[in-house]
C-alpha positions as CSV (number, residue, x, y, z in Angstrom):
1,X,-0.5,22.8,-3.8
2,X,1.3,20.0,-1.9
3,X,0.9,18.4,1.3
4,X,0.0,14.1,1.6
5,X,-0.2,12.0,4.4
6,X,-0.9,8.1,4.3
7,X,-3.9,6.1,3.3
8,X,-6.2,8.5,1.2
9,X,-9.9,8.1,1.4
10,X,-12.2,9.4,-1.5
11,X,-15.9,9.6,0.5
12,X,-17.7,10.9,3.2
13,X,-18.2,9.5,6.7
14,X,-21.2,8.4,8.5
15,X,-21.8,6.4,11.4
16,X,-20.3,2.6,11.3
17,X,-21.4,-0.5,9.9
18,X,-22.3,-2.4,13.0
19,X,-23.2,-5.3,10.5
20,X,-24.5,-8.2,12.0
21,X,-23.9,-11.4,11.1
22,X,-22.9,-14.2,13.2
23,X,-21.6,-17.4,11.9
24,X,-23.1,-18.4,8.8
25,X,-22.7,-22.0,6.8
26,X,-20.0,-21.8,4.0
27,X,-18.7,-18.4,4.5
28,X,-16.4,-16.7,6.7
29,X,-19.1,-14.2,8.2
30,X,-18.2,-12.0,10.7
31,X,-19.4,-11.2,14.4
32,X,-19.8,-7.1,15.3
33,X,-16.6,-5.3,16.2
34,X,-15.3,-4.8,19.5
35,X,-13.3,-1.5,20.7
36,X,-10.2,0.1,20.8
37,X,-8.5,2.0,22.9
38,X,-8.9,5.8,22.3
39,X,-5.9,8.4,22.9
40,X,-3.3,7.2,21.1
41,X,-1.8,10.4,19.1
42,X,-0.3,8.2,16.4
43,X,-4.0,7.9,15.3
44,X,-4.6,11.4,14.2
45,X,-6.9,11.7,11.0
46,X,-5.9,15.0,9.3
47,X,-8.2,16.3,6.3
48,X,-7.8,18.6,4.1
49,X,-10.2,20.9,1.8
50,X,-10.3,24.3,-0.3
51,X,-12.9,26.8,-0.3
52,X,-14.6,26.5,-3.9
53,X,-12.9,22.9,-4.9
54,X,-14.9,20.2,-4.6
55,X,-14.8,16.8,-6.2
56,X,-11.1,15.4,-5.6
57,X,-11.7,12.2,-7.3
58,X,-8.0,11.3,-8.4
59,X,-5.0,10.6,-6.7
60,X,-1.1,10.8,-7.8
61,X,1.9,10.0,-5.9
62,X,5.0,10.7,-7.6
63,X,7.0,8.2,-7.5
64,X,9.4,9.8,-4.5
65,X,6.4,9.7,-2.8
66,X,7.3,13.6,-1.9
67,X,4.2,14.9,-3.6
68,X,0.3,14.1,-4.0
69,X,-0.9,15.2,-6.8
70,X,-5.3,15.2,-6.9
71,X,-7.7,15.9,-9.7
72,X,-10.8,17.9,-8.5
73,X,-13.6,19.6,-10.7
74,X,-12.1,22.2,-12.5
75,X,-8.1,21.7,-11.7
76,X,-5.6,19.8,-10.4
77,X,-4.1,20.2,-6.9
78,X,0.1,19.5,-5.7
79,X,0.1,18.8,-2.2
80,X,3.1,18.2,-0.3
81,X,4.0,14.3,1.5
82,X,4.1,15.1,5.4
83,X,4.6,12.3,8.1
84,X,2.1,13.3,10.4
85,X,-0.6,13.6,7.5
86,X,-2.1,16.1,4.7
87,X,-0.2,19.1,5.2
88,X,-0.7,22.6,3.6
89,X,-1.3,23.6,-0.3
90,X,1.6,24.2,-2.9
91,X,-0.1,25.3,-5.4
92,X,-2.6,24.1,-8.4
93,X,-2.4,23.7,-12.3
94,X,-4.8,26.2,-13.6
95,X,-8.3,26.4,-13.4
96,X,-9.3,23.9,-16.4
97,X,-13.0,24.9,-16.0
98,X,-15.2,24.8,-19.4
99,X,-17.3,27.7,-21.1
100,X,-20.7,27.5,-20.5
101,X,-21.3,27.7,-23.8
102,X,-20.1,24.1,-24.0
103,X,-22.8,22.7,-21.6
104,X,-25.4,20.6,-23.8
105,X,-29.3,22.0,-22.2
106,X,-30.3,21.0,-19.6
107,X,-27.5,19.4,-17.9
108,X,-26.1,20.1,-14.7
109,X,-22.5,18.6,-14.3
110,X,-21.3,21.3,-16.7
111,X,-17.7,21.4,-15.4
112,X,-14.5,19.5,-16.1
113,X,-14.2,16.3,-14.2
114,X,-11.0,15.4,-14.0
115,X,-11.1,11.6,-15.0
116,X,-7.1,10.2,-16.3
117,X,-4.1,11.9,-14.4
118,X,-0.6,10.1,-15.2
119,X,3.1,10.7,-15.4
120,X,3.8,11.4,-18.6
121,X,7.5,11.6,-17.9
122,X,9.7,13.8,-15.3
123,X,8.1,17.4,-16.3
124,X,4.7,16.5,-17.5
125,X,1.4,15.1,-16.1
126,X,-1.3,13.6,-18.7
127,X,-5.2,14.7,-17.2
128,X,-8.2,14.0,-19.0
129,X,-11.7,15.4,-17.6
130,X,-15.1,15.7,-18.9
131,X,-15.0,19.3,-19.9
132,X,-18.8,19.9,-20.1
133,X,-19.9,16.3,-21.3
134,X,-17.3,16.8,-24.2
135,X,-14.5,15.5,-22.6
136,X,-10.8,17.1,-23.3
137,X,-7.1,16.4,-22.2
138,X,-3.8,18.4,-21.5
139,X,-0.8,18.1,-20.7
140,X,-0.1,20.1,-17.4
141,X,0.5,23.0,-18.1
142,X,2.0,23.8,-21.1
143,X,-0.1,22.1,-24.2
144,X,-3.3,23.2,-25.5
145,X,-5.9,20.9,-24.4
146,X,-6.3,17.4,-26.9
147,X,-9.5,15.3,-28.0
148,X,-9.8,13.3,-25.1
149,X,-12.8,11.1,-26.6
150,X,-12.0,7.6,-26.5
151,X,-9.8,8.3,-23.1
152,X,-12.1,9.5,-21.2
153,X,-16.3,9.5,-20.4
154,X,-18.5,12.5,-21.8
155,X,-20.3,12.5,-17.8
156,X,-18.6,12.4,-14.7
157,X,-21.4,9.3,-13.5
158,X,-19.7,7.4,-16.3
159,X,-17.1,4.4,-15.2
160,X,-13.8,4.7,-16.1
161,X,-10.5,3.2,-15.6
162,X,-7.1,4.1,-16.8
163,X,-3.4,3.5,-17.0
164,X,-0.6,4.4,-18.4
165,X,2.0,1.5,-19.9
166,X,4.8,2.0,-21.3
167,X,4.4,5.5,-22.9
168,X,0.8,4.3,-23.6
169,X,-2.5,4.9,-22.2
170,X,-5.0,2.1,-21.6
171,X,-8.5,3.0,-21.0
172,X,-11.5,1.7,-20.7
173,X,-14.0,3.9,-20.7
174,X,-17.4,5.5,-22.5
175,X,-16.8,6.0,-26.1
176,X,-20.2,9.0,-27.0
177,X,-22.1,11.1,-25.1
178,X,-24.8,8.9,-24.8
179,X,-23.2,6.8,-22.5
180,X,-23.9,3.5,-24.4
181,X,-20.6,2.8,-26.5
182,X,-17.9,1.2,-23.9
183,X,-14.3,0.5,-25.6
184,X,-11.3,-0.4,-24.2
185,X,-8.3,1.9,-26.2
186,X,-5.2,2.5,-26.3
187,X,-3.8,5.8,-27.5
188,X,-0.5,8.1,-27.1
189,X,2.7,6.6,-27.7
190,X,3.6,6.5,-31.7
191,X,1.4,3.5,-32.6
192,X,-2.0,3.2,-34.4
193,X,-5.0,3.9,-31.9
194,X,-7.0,0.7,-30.8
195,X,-10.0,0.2,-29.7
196,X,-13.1,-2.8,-29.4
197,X,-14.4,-3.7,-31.7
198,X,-18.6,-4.2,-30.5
199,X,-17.4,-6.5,-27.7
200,X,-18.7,-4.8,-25.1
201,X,-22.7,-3.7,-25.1
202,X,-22.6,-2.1,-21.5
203,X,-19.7,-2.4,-19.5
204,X,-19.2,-0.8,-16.2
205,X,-15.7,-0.4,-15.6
206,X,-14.1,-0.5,-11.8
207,X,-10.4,-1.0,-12.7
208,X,-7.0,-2.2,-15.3
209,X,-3.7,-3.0,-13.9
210,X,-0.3,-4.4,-15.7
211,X,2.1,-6.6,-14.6
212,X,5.8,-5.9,-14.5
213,X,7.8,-7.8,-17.6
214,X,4.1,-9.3,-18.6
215,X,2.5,-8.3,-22.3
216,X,-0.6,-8.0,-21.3
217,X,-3.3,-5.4,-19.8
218,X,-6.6,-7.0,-18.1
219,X,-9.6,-4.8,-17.5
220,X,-12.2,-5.6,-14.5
221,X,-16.1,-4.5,-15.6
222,X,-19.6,-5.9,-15.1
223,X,-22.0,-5.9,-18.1
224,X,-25.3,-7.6,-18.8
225,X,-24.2,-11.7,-19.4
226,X,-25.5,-12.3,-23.2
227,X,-24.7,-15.9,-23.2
228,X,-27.5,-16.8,-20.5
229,X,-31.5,-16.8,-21.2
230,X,-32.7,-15.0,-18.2
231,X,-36.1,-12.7,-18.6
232,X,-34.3,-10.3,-16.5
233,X,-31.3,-8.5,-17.4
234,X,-28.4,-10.3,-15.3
235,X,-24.9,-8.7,-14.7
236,X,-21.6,-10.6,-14.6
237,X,-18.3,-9.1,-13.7
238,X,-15.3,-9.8,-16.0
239,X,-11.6,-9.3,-16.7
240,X,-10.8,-8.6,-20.4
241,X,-7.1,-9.2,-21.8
242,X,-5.3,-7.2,-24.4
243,X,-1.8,-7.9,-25.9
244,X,0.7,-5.1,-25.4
245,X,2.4,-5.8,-28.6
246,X,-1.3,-5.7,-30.8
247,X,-1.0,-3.8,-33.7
248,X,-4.7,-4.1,-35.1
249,X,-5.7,-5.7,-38.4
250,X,-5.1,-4.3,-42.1
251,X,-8.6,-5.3,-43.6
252,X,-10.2,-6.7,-40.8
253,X,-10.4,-5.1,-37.2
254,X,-8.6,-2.6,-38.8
255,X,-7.8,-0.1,-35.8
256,X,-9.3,-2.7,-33.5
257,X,-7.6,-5.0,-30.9
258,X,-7.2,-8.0,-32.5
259,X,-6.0,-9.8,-29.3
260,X,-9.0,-8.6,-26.7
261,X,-10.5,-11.4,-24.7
262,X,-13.1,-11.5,-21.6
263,X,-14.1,-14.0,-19.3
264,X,-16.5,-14.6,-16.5
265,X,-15.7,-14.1,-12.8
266,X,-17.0,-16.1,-10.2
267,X,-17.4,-14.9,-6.3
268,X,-20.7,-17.0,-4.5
269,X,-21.3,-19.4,-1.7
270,X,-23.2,-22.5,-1.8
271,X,-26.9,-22.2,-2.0
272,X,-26.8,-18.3,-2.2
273,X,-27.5,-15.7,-5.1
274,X,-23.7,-14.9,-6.4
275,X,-22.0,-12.1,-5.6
276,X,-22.0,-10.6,-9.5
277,X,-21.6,-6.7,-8.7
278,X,-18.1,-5.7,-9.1
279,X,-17.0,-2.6,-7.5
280,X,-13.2,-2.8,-7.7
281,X,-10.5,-4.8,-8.0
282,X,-6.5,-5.0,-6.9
283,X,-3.7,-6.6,-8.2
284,X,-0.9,-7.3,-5.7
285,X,2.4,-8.5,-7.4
286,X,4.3,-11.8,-6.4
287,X,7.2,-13.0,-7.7
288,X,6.2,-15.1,-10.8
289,X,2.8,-13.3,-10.7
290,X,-0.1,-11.3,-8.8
291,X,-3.1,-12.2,-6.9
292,X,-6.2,-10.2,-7.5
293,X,-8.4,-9.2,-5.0
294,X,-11.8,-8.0,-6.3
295,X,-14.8,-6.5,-4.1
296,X,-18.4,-7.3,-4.5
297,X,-22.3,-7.1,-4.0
298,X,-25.1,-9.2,-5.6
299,X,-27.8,-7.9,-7.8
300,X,-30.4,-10.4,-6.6
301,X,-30.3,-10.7,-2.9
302,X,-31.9,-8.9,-0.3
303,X,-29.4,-9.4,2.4
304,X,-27.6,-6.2,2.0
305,X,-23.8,-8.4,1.7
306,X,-20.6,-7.8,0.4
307,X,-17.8,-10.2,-1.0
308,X,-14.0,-10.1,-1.1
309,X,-12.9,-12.8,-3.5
310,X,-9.2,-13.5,-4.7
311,X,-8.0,-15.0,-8.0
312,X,-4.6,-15.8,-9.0
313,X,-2.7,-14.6,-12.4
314,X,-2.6,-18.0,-13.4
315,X,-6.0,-19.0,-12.8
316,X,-6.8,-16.0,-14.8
317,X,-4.6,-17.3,-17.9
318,X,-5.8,-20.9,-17.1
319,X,-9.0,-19.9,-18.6
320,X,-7.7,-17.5,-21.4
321,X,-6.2,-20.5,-22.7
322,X,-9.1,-22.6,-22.7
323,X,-12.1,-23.0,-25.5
324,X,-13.7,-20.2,-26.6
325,X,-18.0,-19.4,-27.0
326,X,-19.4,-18.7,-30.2
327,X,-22.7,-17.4,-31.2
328,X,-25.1,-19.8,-33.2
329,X,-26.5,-17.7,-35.9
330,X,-29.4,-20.0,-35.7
331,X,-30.2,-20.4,-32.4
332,X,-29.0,-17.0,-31.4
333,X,-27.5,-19.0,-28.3
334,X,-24.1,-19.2,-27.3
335,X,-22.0,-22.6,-27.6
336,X,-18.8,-24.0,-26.7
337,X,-16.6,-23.7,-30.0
338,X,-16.0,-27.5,-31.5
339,X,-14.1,-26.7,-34.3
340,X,-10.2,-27.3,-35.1
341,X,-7.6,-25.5,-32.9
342,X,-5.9,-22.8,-34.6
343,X,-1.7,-22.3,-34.8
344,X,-1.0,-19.5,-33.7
345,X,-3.8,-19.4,-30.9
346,X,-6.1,-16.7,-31.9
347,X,-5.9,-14.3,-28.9
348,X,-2.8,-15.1,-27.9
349,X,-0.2,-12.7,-27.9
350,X,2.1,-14.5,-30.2
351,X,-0.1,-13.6,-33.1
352,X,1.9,-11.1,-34.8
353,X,0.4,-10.5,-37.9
354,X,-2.4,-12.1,-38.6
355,X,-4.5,-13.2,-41.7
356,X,-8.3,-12.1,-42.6
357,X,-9.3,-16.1,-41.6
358,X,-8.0,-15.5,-38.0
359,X,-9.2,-12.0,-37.8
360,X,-12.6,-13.2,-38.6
361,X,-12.2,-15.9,-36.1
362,X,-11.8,-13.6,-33.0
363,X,-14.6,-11.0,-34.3
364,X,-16.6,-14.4,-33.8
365,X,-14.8,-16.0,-30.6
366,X,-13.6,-13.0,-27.8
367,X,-15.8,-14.8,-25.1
368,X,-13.7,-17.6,-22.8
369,X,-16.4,-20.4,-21.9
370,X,-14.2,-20.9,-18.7
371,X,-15.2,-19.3,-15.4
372,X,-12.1,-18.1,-13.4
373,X,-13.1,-19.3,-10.3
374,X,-11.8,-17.7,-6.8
375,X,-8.8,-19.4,-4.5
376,X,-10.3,-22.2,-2.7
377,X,-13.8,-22.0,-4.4
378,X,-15.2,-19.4,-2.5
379,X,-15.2,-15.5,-0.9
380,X,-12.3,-14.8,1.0
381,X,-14.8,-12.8,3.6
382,X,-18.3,-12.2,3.5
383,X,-20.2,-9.6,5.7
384,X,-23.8,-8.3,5.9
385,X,-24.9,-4.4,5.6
386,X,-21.9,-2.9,4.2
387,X,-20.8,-3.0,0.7
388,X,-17.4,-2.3,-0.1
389,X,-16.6,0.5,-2.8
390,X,-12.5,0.1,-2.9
391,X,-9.9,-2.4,-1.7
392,X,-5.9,-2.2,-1.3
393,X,-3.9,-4.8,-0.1
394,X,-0.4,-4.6,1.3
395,X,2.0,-7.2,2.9
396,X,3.3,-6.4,6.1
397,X,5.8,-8.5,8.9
398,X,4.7,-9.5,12.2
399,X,7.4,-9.5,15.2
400,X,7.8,-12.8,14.4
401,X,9.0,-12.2,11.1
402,X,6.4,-13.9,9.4
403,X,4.6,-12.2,6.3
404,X,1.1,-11.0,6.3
405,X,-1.5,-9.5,3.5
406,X,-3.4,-7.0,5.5
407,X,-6.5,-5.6,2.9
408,X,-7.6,-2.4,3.6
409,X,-11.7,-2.1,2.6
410,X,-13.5,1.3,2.0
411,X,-17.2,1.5,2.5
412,X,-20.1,3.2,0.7
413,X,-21.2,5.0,4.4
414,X,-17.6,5.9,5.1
415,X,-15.5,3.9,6.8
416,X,-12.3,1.9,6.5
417,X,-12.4,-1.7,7.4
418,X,-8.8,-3.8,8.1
419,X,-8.5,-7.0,7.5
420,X,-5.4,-9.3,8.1
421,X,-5.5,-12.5,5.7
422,X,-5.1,-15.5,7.9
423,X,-5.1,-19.6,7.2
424,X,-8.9,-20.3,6.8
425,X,-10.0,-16.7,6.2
426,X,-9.2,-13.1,6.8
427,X,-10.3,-10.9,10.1
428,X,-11.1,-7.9,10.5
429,X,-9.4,-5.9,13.0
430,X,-10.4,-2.4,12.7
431,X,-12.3,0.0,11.5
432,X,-12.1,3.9,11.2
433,X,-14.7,6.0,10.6
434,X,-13.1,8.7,7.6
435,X,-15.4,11.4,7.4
436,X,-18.3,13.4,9.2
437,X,-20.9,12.7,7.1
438,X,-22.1,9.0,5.4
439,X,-20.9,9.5,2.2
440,X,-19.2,6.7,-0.3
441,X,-15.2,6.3,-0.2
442,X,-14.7,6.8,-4.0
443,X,-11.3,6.3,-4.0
444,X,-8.1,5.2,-1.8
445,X,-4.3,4.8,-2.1
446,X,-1.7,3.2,-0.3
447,X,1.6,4.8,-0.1
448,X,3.8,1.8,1.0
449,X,7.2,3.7,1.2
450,X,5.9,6.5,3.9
451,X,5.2,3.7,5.7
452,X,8.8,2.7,5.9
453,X,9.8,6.2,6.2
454,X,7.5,8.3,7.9
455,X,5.1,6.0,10.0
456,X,2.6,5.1,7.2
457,X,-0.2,6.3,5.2
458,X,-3.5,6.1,4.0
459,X,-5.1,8.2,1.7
460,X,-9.0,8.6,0.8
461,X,-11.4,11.2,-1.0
462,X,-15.1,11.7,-0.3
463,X,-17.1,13.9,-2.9
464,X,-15.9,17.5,-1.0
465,X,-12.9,16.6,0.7
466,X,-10.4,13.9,1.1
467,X,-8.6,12.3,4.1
468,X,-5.0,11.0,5.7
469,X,-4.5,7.9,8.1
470,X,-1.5,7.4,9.9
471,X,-1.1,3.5,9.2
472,X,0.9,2.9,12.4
473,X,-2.4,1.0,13.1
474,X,-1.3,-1.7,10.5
475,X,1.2,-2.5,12.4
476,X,-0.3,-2.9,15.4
477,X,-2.8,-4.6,13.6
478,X,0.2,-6.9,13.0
479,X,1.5,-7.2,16.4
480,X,-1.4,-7.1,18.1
481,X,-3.8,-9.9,16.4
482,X,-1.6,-11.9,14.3
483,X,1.1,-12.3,17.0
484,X,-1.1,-14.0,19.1
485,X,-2.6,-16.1,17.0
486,X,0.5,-17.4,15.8
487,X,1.8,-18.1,19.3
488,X,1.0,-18.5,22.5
489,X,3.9,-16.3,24.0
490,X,2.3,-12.1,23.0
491,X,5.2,-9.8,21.3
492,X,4.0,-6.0,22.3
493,X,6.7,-3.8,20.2
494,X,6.5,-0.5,22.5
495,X,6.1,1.5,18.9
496,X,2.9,-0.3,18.8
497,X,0.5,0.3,21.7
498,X,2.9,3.0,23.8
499,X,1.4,4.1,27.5
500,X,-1.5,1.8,27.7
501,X,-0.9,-2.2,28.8
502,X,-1.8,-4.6,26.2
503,X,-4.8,-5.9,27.7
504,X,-6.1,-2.3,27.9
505,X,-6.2,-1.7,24.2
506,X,-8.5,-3.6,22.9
507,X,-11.2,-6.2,23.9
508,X,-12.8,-9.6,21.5
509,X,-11.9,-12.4,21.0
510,X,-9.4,-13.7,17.6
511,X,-11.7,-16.6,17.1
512,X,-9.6,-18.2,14.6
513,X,-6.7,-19.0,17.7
514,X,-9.8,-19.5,19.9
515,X,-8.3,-17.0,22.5
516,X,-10.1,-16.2,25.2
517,X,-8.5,-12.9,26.0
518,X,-10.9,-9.9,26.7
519,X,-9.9,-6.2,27.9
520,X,-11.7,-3.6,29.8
521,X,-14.2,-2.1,27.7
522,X,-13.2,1.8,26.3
523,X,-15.1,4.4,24.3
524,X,-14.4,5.2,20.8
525,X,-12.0,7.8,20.2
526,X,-11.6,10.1,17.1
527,X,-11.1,9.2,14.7
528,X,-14.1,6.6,15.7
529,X,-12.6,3.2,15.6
530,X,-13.9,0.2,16.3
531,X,-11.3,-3.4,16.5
532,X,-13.0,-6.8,15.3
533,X,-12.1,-9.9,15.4
């Protein structure tokens, strides 16, 4: 099957997140969305579904950006890149559906998942699924299926992330059917299998990325925080390091990263609970780097908020390079380590071979006692009733030439919210409701180069279908908003708001210019959008 369009949505759609707010001490809180203006064909939302195929949970873009390939229950789908959206099917990769007599009793989710879908090379695709709770991978099309334990979960509610480095594939993932043995591995290639050694009691895993020319792999998860004495269990999202060049120990941590590391994130606001739910996270590379924007909620507040925080790479490695926690036997409580540095740093991924003493040491001493803390101490945005399930940020040019990060924020009730990062903090300036009915966006992909070519594109997937949006509005997001904050003299490129004046297309005010600008009020067209400032 193939057929893509733009930005893909993984969800359902329900009616928008009016979220109140107002202004709100410490925090860029956000006032309720104004309107924009309806009619404009650019802003067709195609979708597309399959009798019988449900579940299209992954997504694939090759990398000539010509083909879409989408993991479902039961198979894999090829649909074809279009400029105007999600086009027609070319076809599937078998039906990789389980025997029943594979399903354990009583369960329900007897089918095959599909979970890890990545270029192996130019003729082969790597997919991992469930397979009936005993989860199996192949190689499309033309390998028996392999044991996919360790790669990926036993149950489709499992977290999971994956990638592929290298030839390699980094997951982290659940480890039995039980659900309660999380490891990060790494498998194919021609190396010795790794994987954690007990390091991780109950994480929940939301995403991995790797950095061009770096060594390293980093893992985002929340688990329950051991080092604190709380009566209740308390969750605390982290990013975990691995070394690409780990080889494992020979006595000790034998098959086992010898290099893993994790560390705290922080994302709160002054005199609030913290924002310690992760639910995704996005690396956008820099030269020298990457900047990593991370969505949240908070397990202890009432108020129904969600977070966008950004770290930098180096903040990250700041703290990675900093003194380690260590577990007093006696106490049972965790302590800052006092004792004599090590050379090489344990950890580090300069190691090379190690000896049993340094092994020991990082069995003992894989938790940073540094917090990575966010750019500029706090959330980039903050807004109340809505939490935010994925994130993608891309960079984009305004008339004036001058470079913006525009993030693009799926919701659990399905909508997509647009934000452009600005001095101070980020606005939102749109958003589009996906689907017809309120279900979570589960997953979403940018395809930057159909944006140069072919006008954009979004992609996302709700449970039973997935979605296309023409991302000409991120551009006029661009020219539109930023423009005017940035001078006082409005650019309106014709590609950008054709056959409507620009007062007529939207109406609000960009509070951060303090412009007083408002147009003539207009109903919400369909797709139902809604502009914000």
């Amino acid at each position: 099957m193939r057929e893509l369009p733009h930005p893909l949505l993984s969800g359902g759609a329900t009616s928008g997140p009016d979220g109140g707010t107002g202004a709100s001490q410490g925090g860029p809180w956000l006032s309720s969305p104004p309107s924009l203006c309806p009619g404009d064909p650019r802003r067709t939302l195609t979708h597309f579904s399959q009798a019988n195929v449900s579940h299209y949970d992954i997504f694939l873009l090759r990398e000539d950006e010509e083909e879409l390939y989408v993991g479902a229950r039961d198979r894999v789908l090829a649909l074809a890149v279009a400029p105007w959206g999600l086009g027609g099917s070319h076809g599937g990769y078998g039906v990789l559906s389980p025997p029943s007599s594979r399903c354990p009793p009583l369960q329900t989710e007897c089918f095959n998942f599909i979970r890890v879908l990545v270029p192996l090379n130019q003729s082969h695709l790597y997919v991992c699924g469930t397979y009936a709770f005993s989860p199996a991978c192949t190689y499309i099309v033309r390998q028996p299926f392999l044991d996919g334990k360790g790669q990926c979960p036993f149950d489709p509610q499992h977290t999971y992330t994956a990638l592929l480095v290298e030839g390699e594939l980094y997951a982290g993932t659940m480890n039995n059917f039980q659900g309660n043995e999380p490891i990060i591995s790494r498998s194919l290639g021609t190396r010795t299998l790794l994987k954690t050694d007990a390091f991780l009691p109950d994480a929940a895993f939301v995403a991995s990325f790797s950095l061009p020319r770096d060594d390293k792999v980093y893992f985002f998860f929340e688990e329950t925080a051991e080092e604190f004495d709380f009566f209740e269990r308390l969750l605390v999202p982290r990013v975990a390091r691995v070394c690409k060049s780990d080889v494992g120990g020979d006595k000790v941590l034998q098959k086992k990263w010898t290099t893993f590391l994790k560390a705290q994130l922080l994302c709160s606001q002054p005199g609030r609970f913290p924002f310690n739910v992760i639910h995704h996270a996005f690396a956008l590379p820099r030269p020298g780097g990457a900047d990593i924007y991370a969505v949240f909620t908070s397990q202890a507040g009432r108020e129904g908020s969600a977070a966008v925080c950004a770290y930098s790479h180096e903040a990250l490695e700041e703290v990675f390079e900093g003194k380690y926690k260590e577990l007093n036997k006696e106490s049972s409580r965790w302590t800052v380590y006092g004792g004599p540095d090590m050379s090489p740093r344990p950890g580090s991924c300069s190691m090379g071979p190690s000896s049993d003493k340094a092994l020991t040491f990082m069995k003992d001493h894989f938790l940073m006692d540094g917090k990575v803390a966010p750019a500029q101490g706090r959330p980039l945005l903050v807004r109340t009733n809505v939490t935010y399930t994925r994130i993608v940020v891309d960079e984009t040019r305004a008339a004036s030439g001058t470079s913006y990060r525009v993030l693009f924020l799926a919701t659990a009730d399905g909508f997509l919210h647009k934000a452009v990062e600005l001095p101070g903090a980020p606005h939102i300036v749109e958003s589009i409701q996906l689907f017809g009915t309120p279900e979570p966006v589960k997953n979403l992909l940018l395809a930057p180069g159909k944006v140069q070519r072919d006008g954009d594109g979004a992609r996302t997937i709700p449970k039973d279908g997935m979605g296309s949006i023409p991302l000409l509005s991120l551009r006029r997001a661009s020219s539109m908003w930023v423009t005017p904050l940035e001078s006082s003299k409005c650019r309106w490129p014709t590609a950008a708001c054709t056959g409507a004046a620009p007062s007529a297309c939207w109406r609000g005010t960009p509070t951060a210019a303090g412009a007083a600008r408002r147009g003539p009020a207009s109903p919400p067209a369909a797709p139902r959008t809604r502009e914000q400032g």
